[in-house]
C-alpha positions in Angstrom: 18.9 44.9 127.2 21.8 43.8 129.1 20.7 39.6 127.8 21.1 41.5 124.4 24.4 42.6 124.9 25.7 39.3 126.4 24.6 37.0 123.5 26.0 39.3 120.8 29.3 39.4 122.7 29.4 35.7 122.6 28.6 35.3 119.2 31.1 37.7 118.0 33.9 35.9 120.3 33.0 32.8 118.5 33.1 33.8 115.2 36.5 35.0 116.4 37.7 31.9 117.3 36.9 30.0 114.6 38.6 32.2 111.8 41.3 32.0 114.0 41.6 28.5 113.8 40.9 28.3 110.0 43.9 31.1 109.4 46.3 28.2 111.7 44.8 25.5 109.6 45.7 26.8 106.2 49.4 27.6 107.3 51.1 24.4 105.4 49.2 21.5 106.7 47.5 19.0 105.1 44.3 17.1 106.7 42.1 13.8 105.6 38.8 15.6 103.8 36.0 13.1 102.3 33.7 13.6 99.6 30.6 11.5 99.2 29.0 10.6 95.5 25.7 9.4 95.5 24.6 8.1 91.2 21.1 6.8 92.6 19.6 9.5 93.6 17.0 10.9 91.2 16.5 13.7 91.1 12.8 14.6 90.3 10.3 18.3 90.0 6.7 18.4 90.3 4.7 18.2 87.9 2.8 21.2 86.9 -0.6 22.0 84.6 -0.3 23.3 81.4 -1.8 26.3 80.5 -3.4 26.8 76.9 -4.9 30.2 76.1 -7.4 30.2 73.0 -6.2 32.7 70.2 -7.6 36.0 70.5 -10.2 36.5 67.8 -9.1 39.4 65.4 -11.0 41.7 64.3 -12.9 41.4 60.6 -11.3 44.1 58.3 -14.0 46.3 57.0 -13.5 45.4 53.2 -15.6 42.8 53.4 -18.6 44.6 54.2 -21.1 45.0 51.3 -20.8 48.3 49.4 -23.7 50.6 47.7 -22.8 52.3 44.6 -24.8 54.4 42.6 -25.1 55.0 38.3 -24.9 58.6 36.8 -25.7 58.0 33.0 -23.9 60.8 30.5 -24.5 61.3 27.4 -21.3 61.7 25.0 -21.9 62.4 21.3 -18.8 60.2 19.4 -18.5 59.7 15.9 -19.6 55.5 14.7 -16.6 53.2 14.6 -15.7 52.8 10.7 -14.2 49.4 10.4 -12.6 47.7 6.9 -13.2 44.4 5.6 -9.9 42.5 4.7 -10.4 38.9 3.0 -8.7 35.7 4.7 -6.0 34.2 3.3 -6.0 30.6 3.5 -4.6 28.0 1.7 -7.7 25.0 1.1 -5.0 22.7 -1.0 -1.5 21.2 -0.1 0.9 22.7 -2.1 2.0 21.3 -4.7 5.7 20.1 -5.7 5.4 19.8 -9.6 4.3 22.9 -11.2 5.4 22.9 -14.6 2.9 21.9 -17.3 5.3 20.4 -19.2 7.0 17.5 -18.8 10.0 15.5 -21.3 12.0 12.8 -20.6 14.6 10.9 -23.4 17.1 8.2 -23.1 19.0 5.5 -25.2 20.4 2.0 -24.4 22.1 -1.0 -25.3 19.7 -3.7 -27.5 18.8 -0.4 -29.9 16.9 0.9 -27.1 15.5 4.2 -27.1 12.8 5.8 -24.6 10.7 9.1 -25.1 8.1 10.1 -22.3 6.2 13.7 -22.6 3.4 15.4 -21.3 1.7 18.5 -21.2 -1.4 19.3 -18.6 -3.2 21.6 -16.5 -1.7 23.0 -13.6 -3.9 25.1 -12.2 -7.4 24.8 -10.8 -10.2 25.9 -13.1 -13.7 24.9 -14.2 -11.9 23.1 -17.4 -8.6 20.4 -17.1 -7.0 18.2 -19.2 -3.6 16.2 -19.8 -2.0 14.9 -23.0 0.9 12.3 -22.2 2.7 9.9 -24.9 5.2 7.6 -24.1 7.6 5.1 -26.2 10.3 2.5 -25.8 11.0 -0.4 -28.0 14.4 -2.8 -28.3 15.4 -3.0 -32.1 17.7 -5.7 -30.9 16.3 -8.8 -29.0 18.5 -12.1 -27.5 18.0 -14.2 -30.8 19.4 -13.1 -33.9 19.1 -9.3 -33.2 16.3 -7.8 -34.9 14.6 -11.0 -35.8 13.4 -11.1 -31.9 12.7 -7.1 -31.6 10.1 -5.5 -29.6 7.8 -2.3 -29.2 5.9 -0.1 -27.1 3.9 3.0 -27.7 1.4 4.8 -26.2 -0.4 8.2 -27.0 -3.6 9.7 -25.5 -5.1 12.5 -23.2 -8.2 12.9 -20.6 -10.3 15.7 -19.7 -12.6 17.3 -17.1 -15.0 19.8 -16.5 -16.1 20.6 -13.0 -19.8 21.6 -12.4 -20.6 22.9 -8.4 -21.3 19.0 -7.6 -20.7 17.2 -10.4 -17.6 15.9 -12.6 -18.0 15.0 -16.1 -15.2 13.4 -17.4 -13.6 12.0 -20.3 -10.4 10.2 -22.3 -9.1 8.6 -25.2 -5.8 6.3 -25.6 -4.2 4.0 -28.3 -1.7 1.5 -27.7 0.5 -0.2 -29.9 2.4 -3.0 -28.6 4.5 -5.3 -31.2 6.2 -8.3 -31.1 8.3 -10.6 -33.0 7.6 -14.9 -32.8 11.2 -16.2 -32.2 10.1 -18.3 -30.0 11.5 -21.7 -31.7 13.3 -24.4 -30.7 17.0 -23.8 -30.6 17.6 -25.9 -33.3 15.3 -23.8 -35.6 17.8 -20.7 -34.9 20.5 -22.1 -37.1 18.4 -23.8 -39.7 18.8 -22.2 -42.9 15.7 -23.7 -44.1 14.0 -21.5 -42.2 13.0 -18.3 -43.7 12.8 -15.4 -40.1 12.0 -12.5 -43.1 9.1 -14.0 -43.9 7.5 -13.8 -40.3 6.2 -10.6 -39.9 5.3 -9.2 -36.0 2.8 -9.4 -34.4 1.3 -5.7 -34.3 -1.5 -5.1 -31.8 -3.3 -2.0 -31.9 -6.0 -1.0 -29.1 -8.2 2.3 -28.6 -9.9 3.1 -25.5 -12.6 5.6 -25.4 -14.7 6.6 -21.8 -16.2 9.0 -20.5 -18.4 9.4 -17.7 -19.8 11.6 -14.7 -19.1 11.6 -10.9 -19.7 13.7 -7.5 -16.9 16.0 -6.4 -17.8 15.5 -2.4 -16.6 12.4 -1.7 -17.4 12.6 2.1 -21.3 13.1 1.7 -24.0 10.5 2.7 -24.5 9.7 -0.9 -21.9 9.5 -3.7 -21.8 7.7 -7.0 -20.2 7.3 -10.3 -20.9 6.1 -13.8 -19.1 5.6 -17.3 -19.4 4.2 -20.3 -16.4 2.8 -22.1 -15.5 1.4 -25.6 -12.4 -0.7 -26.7 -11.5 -2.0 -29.9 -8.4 -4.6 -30.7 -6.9 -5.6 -33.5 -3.7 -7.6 -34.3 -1.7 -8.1 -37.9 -3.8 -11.3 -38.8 -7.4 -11.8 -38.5 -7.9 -11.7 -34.4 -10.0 -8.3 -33.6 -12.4 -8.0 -30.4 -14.1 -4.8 -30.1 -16.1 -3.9 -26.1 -18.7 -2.0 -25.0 -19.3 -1.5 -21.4 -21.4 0.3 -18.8 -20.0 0.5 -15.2 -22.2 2.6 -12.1 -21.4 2.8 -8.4 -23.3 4.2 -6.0 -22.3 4.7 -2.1 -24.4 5.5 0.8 -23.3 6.3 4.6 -26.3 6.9 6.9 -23.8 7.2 9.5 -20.4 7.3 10.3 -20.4 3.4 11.0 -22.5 2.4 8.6 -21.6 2.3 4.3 -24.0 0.8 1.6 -22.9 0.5 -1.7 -24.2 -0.9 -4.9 -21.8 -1.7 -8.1 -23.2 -2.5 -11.5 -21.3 -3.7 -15.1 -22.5 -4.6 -18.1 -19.9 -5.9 -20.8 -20.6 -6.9 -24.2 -18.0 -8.3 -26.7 -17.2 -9.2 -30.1 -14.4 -11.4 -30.5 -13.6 -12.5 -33.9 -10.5 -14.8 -35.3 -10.2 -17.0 -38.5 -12.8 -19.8 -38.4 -14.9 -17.9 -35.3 -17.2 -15.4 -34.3 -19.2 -14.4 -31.0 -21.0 -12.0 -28.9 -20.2 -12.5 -25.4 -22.6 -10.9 -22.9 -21.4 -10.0 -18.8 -23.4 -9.1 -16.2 -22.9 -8.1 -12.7 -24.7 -6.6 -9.7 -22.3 -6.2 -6.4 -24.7 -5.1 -3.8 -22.3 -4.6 -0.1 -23.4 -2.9 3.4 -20.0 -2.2 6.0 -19.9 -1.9 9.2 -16.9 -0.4 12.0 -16.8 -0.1 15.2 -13.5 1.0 16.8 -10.6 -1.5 15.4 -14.0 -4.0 14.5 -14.6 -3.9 10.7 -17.2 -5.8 9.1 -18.8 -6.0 5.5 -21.5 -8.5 3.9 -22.5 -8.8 0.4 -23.4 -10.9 -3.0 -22.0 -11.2 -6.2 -24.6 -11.6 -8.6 -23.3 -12.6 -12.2 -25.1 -13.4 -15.3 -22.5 -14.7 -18.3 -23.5 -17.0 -21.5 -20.4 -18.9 -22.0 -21.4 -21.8 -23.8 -20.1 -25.1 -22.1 -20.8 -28.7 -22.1 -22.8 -29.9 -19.7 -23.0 -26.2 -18.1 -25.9 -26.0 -15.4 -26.9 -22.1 -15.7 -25.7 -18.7 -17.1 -26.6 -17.2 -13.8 -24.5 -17.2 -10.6 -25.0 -15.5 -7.0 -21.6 -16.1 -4.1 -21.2 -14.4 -1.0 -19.0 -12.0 0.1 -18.1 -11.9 3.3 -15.2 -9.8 5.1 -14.2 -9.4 8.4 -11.0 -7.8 10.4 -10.3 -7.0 14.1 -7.0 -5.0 15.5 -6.7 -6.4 18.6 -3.5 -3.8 18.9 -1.7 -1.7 17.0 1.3 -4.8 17.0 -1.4 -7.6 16.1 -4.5 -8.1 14.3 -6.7 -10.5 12.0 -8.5 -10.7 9.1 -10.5 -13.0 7.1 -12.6 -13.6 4.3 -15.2 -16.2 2.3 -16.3 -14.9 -1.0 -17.2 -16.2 -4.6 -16.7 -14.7 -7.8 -16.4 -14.8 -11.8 -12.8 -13.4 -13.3 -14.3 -12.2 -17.0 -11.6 -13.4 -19.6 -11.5 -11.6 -22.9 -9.2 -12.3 -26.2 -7.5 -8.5 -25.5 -6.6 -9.8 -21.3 -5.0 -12.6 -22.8 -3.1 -11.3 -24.9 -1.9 -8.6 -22.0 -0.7 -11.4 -20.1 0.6 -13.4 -22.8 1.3 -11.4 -26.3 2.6 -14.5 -28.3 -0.8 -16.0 -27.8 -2.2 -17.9 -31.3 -5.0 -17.2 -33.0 -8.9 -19.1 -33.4 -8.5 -19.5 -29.3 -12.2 -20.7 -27.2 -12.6 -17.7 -24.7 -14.2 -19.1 -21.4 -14.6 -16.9 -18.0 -13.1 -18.4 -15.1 -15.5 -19.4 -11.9 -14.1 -18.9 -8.2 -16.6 -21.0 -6.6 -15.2 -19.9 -3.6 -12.7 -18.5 -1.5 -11.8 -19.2 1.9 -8.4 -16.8 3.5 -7.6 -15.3 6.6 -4.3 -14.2 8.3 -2.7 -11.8 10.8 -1.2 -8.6 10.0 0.3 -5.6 12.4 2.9 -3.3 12.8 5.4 -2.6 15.7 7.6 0.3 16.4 5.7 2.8 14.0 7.8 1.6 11.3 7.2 -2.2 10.7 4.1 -3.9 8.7 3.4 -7.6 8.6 1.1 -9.7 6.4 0.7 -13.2 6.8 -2.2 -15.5 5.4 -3.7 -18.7 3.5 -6.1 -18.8 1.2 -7.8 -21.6 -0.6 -9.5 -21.3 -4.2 -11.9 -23.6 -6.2 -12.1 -22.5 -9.8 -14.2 -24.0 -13.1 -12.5 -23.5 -16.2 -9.2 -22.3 -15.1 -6.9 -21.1 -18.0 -3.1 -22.0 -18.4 -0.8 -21.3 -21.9 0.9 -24.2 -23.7 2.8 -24.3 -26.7 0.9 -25.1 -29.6 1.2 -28.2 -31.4 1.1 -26.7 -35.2 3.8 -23.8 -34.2 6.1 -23.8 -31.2 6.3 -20.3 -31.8 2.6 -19.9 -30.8 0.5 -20.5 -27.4 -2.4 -21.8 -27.3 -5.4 -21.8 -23.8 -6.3 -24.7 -22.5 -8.4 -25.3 -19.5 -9.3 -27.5 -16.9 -12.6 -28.2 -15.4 -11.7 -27.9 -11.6 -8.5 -26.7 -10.0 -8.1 -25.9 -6.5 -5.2 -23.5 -5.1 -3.6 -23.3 -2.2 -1.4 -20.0 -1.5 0.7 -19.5 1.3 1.6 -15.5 1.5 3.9 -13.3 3.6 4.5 -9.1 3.4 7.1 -7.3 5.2 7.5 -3.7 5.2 9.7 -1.2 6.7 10.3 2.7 6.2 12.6 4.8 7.9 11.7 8.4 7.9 12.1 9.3 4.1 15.5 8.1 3.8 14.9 4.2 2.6 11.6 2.1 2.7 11.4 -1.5 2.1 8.4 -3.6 0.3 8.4 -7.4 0.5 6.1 -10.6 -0.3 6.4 -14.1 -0.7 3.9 -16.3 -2.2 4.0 -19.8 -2.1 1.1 -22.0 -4.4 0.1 -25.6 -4.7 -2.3 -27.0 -7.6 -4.4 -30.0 -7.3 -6.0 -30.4 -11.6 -8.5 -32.8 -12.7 -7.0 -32.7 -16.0 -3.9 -31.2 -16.8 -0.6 -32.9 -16.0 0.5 -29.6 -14.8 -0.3 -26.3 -13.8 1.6 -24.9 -17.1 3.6 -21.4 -17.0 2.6 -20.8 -13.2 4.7 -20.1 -10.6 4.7 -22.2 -7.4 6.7 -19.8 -5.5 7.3 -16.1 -6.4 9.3 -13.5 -4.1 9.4 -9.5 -4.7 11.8 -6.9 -2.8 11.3 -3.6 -3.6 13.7 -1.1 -1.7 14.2 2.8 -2.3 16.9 4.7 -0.5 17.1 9.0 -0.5 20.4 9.5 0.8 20.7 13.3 0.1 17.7 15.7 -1.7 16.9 15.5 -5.2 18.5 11.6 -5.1 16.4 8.7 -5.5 17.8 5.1 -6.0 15.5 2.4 -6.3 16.9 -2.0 -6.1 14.2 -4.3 -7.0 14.4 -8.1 -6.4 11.8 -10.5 -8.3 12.7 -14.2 -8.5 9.9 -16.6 -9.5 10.3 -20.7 -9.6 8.6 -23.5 -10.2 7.9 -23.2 -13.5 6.6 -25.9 -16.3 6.3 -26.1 -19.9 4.1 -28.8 -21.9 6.8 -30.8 -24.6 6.0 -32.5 -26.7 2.4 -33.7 -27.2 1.7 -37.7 -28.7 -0.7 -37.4 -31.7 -3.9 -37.8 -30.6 -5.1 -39.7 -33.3 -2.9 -42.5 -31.7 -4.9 -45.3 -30.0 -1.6 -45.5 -27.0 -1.7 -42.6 -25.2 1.5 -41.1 -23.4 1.1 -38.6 -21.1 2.9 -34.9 -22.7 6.6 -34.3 -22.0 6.8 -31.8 -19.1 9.7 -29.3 -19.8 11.2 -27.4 -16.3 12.2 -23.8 -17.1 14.7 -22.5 -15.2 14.4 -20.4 -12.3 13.5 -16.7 -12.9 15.8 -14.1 -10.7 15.8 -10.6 -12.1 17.4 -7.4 -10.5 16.5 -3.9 -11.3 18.4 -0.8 -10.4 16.8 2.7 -11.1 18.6 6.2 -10.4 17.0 9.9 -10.6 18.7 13.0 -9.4 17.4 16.5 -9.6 20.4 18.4 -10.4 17.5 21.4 -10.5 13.9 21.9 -9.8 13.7 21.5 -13.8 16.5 19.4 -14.9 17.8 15.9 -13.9 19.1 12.5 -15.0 18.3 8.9 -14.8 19.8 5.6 -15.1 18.1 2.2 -15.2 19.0 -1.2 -15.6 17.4 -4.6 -15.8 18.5 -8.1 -15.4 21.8 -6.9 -14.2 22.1 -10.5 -12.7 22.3 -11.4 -16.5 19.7 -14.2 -15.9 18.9 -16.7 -18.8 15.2 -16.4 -18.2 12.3 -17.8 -20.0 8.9 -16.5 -18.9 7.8 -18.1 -21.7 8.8 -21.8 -23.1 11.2 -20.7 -26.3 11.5 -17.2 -25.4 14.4 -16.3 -24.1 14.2 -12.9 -22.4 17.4 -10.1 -23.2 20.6 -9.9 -20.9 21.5 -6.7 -19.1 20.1 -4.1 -20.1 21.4 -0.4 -19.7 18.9 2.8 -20.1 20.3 5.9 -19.8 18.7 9.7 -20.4 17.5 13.2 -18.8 14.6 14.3 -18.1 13.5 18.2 -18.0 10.3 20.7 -16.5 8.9 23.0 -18.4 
């Protein structure tokens, strides 16, 4: 006890001491003091395990447990549910625009030119339809000498049908009357006062068409077919008259949506009679075809089987049998090909040459034309949804290919001749465009090349020809219409050395001029029922000659209304 006391006596005397020296210290003075850094020492903790605890498993809720029900069964007496038929109503056709059964449109123009179109049909659909239509236009004026160069057009007729559950039997009757005046001469005859123009009368050619026939009303079936029979008799003012009877039958076949077979017959006979000629001209032919598609693939094979009894020297048979072979493939929607090697015989009669050429002279031989073959193929597509190209080349071998000359005894007057093999070359090009329904565009070029065995020229044929057709909407009820034909390389046959002369010179080839003629048509609703129109032709005022002799008329103006009723 008394050690205890002793040390805790000296500690407190040197604890003491010491704060007594740190108070003197403090007082004022200022002493050395050191501080030591040390940047290398790393300072470091030991590592220690990690503990991971596994999530505690929860406890399933007791929803998912399977559940027990039981079915009571009551019987409630309630009165039957009374429910009320209502018919659908659905509209199977597109509607329709035009309406009115009625239909009258009249105008007049320069050259003594008036025009008269009127109809009157069925509008709605019933077991029984028909249509009457007539339509004239004729130019009491022409480009030589006024009326002595006049022209007319008429036409009258109407067609009927009567709808069974599958079948169609239909029928229709039609007269034309087409005349023309032969002031076709020389432009020295125009002035010639020896020359007597009363005393040529027109040309008046009358025509009625009779058919009738029967056809299936589902189109979309595996089997569907069609036949008619037909009659035609022509007549002009002097002593050329043909009268036609034909038979025509087609019958198609789909056993599957690929597959299409289909089988065309025509029979023609005709009597074509002139001045110093009669004859009964007999056509035949079987068209027997089987398609096939697949995808953008398009395929179809066939024969054109042809019996005819034109008589010519040194002809071989009446009987002829071609292929006919077709073939496409859309690679894409921009590009695509198609191609073709086929045979056929074009039928010629007095009353289609006459169409094509009305100052045609009488007492002319009538011969068929024979497309030994036909070999074409090209490219076509169309880009942006609103372009379409065309472009091919086809080469043609004919027998007794036709052309128009002037005939020796009347300038005013053609003549056919023919030559025994012709081959064509045709270069072709199409270019369409539509935007929306505000203005579409219709283009093609053709480009021909003749190589004759006989004739010095390919007479009144084109070697290039070039149609635009535009048609612009700008605002509703408005339609305007610019078309563009221009058609070159035209020649004539001159004058012919007698042939009774033992020195033969080679007949004077005449080149008519180039052929540009521009059309502008105009049509605007001013109501659903009432509108007017505006037409013109040749506004370029083009000294044409389609034919050698014939001048064609200047501008011509047509101007009317039109009405709904």
């Amino acid at each position: 006890m008394k050690k205890l006391s002793i040390s805790i006596c000296i500690a407190l005397g040197l604890g003491f001491g010491a704060e007594v020296k740190a108070q003197i210290q403090n007082r004022g003075e200022v002493q050395d003091q050191e501080f030591v850094i040390r940047k290398d020492r790393v300072l470091t903790l030991p590592v220690q395990p990690r503990v991971y605890e596994k999530l505690p498993v929860l406890p399933q809720p007791k929803g998912m447990s399977d559940f027990i029900y039981s079915i009571n069964f009551h019987e409630i007496n309630l009165p039957p549910v009374q429910l009320e038929t209502e018919p659908v109503q659905k509209v199977y056709r597109p509607e329709r625009m035009d309406l009115y059964p009625g239909y009258l449109k009249a105008g007049y123009g320069n050259f003594a030119s008036p025009l008269l179109e009127a109809r009157f049909m069925a509008t709605e659909v019933i077991d029984w339809n028909y249509s009457i239509d007539l339509q004239h236009q004729s130019f009491g004026k022409g480009p030589v000498l006024d009326e002595q160069s006049k022209e007319s057009h008429t036409t009258f007729g109407g067609s009927a049908s009567y709808f069974l559950d599958q079948v169609e039997v239909f029928g229709g009757l039609r007269w034309n009357q087409d005349s023309y005046a032969f002031y076709g001469m020389d432009t020295t005859g125009y002035n010639n006062p020896l020359v007597d123009w009363a005393g040529i009368p027109d040309n008046v050619l009358n025509t009625i068409k009779v058919e009738g026939g029967i056809r299936d009303i589902e189109k979309t079936g595996p089997f569907s077919y069609e036949a008619k029979l037909n009659y035609r008799n022509f007549k002009d003012s002097y002593s050329a008259r043909e009268s036609e009877f034909g038979v025509n039958a087609l019958g198609k076949f789909r056993p599957a949506d690929d597959w299409l077979g289909k089988v065309g017959v025509s029979y023609y006979f005709t009597n074509p009679v002139g001045e110093n000629f009669e004859e009964n001209r007999m056509f035949l032919a079987i068209r027997p075809e089987v398609g096939y598609s697949y995808e953008a693939f398009q395929f179809s094979a066939g024969l054109n089987i042809i019996s005819e009894d034109d008589v010519i020297e040194g002809k071989s048979s009446d009987f002829h049998i071609f292929p006919n072979l077709k073939a496409s493939y859309q690679f894409a929607e921009e590009f695509g090909f198609f191609g073709e090697f086929s045979g056929d015989v074009q039928r010629n009669t007095y009353y289609s040459f006459v169409m094509e050429n009305p100052y045609l002279g009488p007492d002319q031989q009538l011969l068929n034309t024979v497309n030994n073959y036909k070999i074409a193929g090209g490219i076509e597509g169309q880009f942006q949804g609103n372009f379409h190209y065309k472009a091919g080349i086809d080469l043609s071998r004919y027998n007794q290919y036709y052309f128009f000359v002037n005939s020796l005894a009347d300038s005013a007057r053609f003549d056919i001749v023919y030559d025994e093999k012709v081959s064509v070359y045709n270069l072709n090009a199409e270019l369409g465009f539509k935007f929306s329904d505000i203005y579409s565009l219709g283009s093609r070029l053709d480009m021909y090349q003749y190589d004759l065995s006989e004739q010095e020229a390919a007479w009144h044929r084109p070697t290039w020809k070039l149609a635009i057709n535009n048609q612009v909407t700008p605002v509703e009820g408005l339609i305007v219409q610019a078309n563009v034909m221009i058609m070159g390389g035209l020649k004539a046959r001159g004058e012919v050395m007698d042939p009774t002369d033992s020195f033969y010179t080679p007949p004077t080839v005449v080149n008519l001029k180039t052929i540009a003629d521009l059309q502008l048509k105009v049509d605007y609703g001013i109501t659903e029922r009432f509108g007017v129109f505006a037409v013109g032709n040749n506004l370029m005022n083009g000294q044409n000659m389609r034919w050698n002799n014939y001048p064609v008329r200047g501008v011509q103006l047509i101007g009317g209304a039109w009405l709904k009723f």
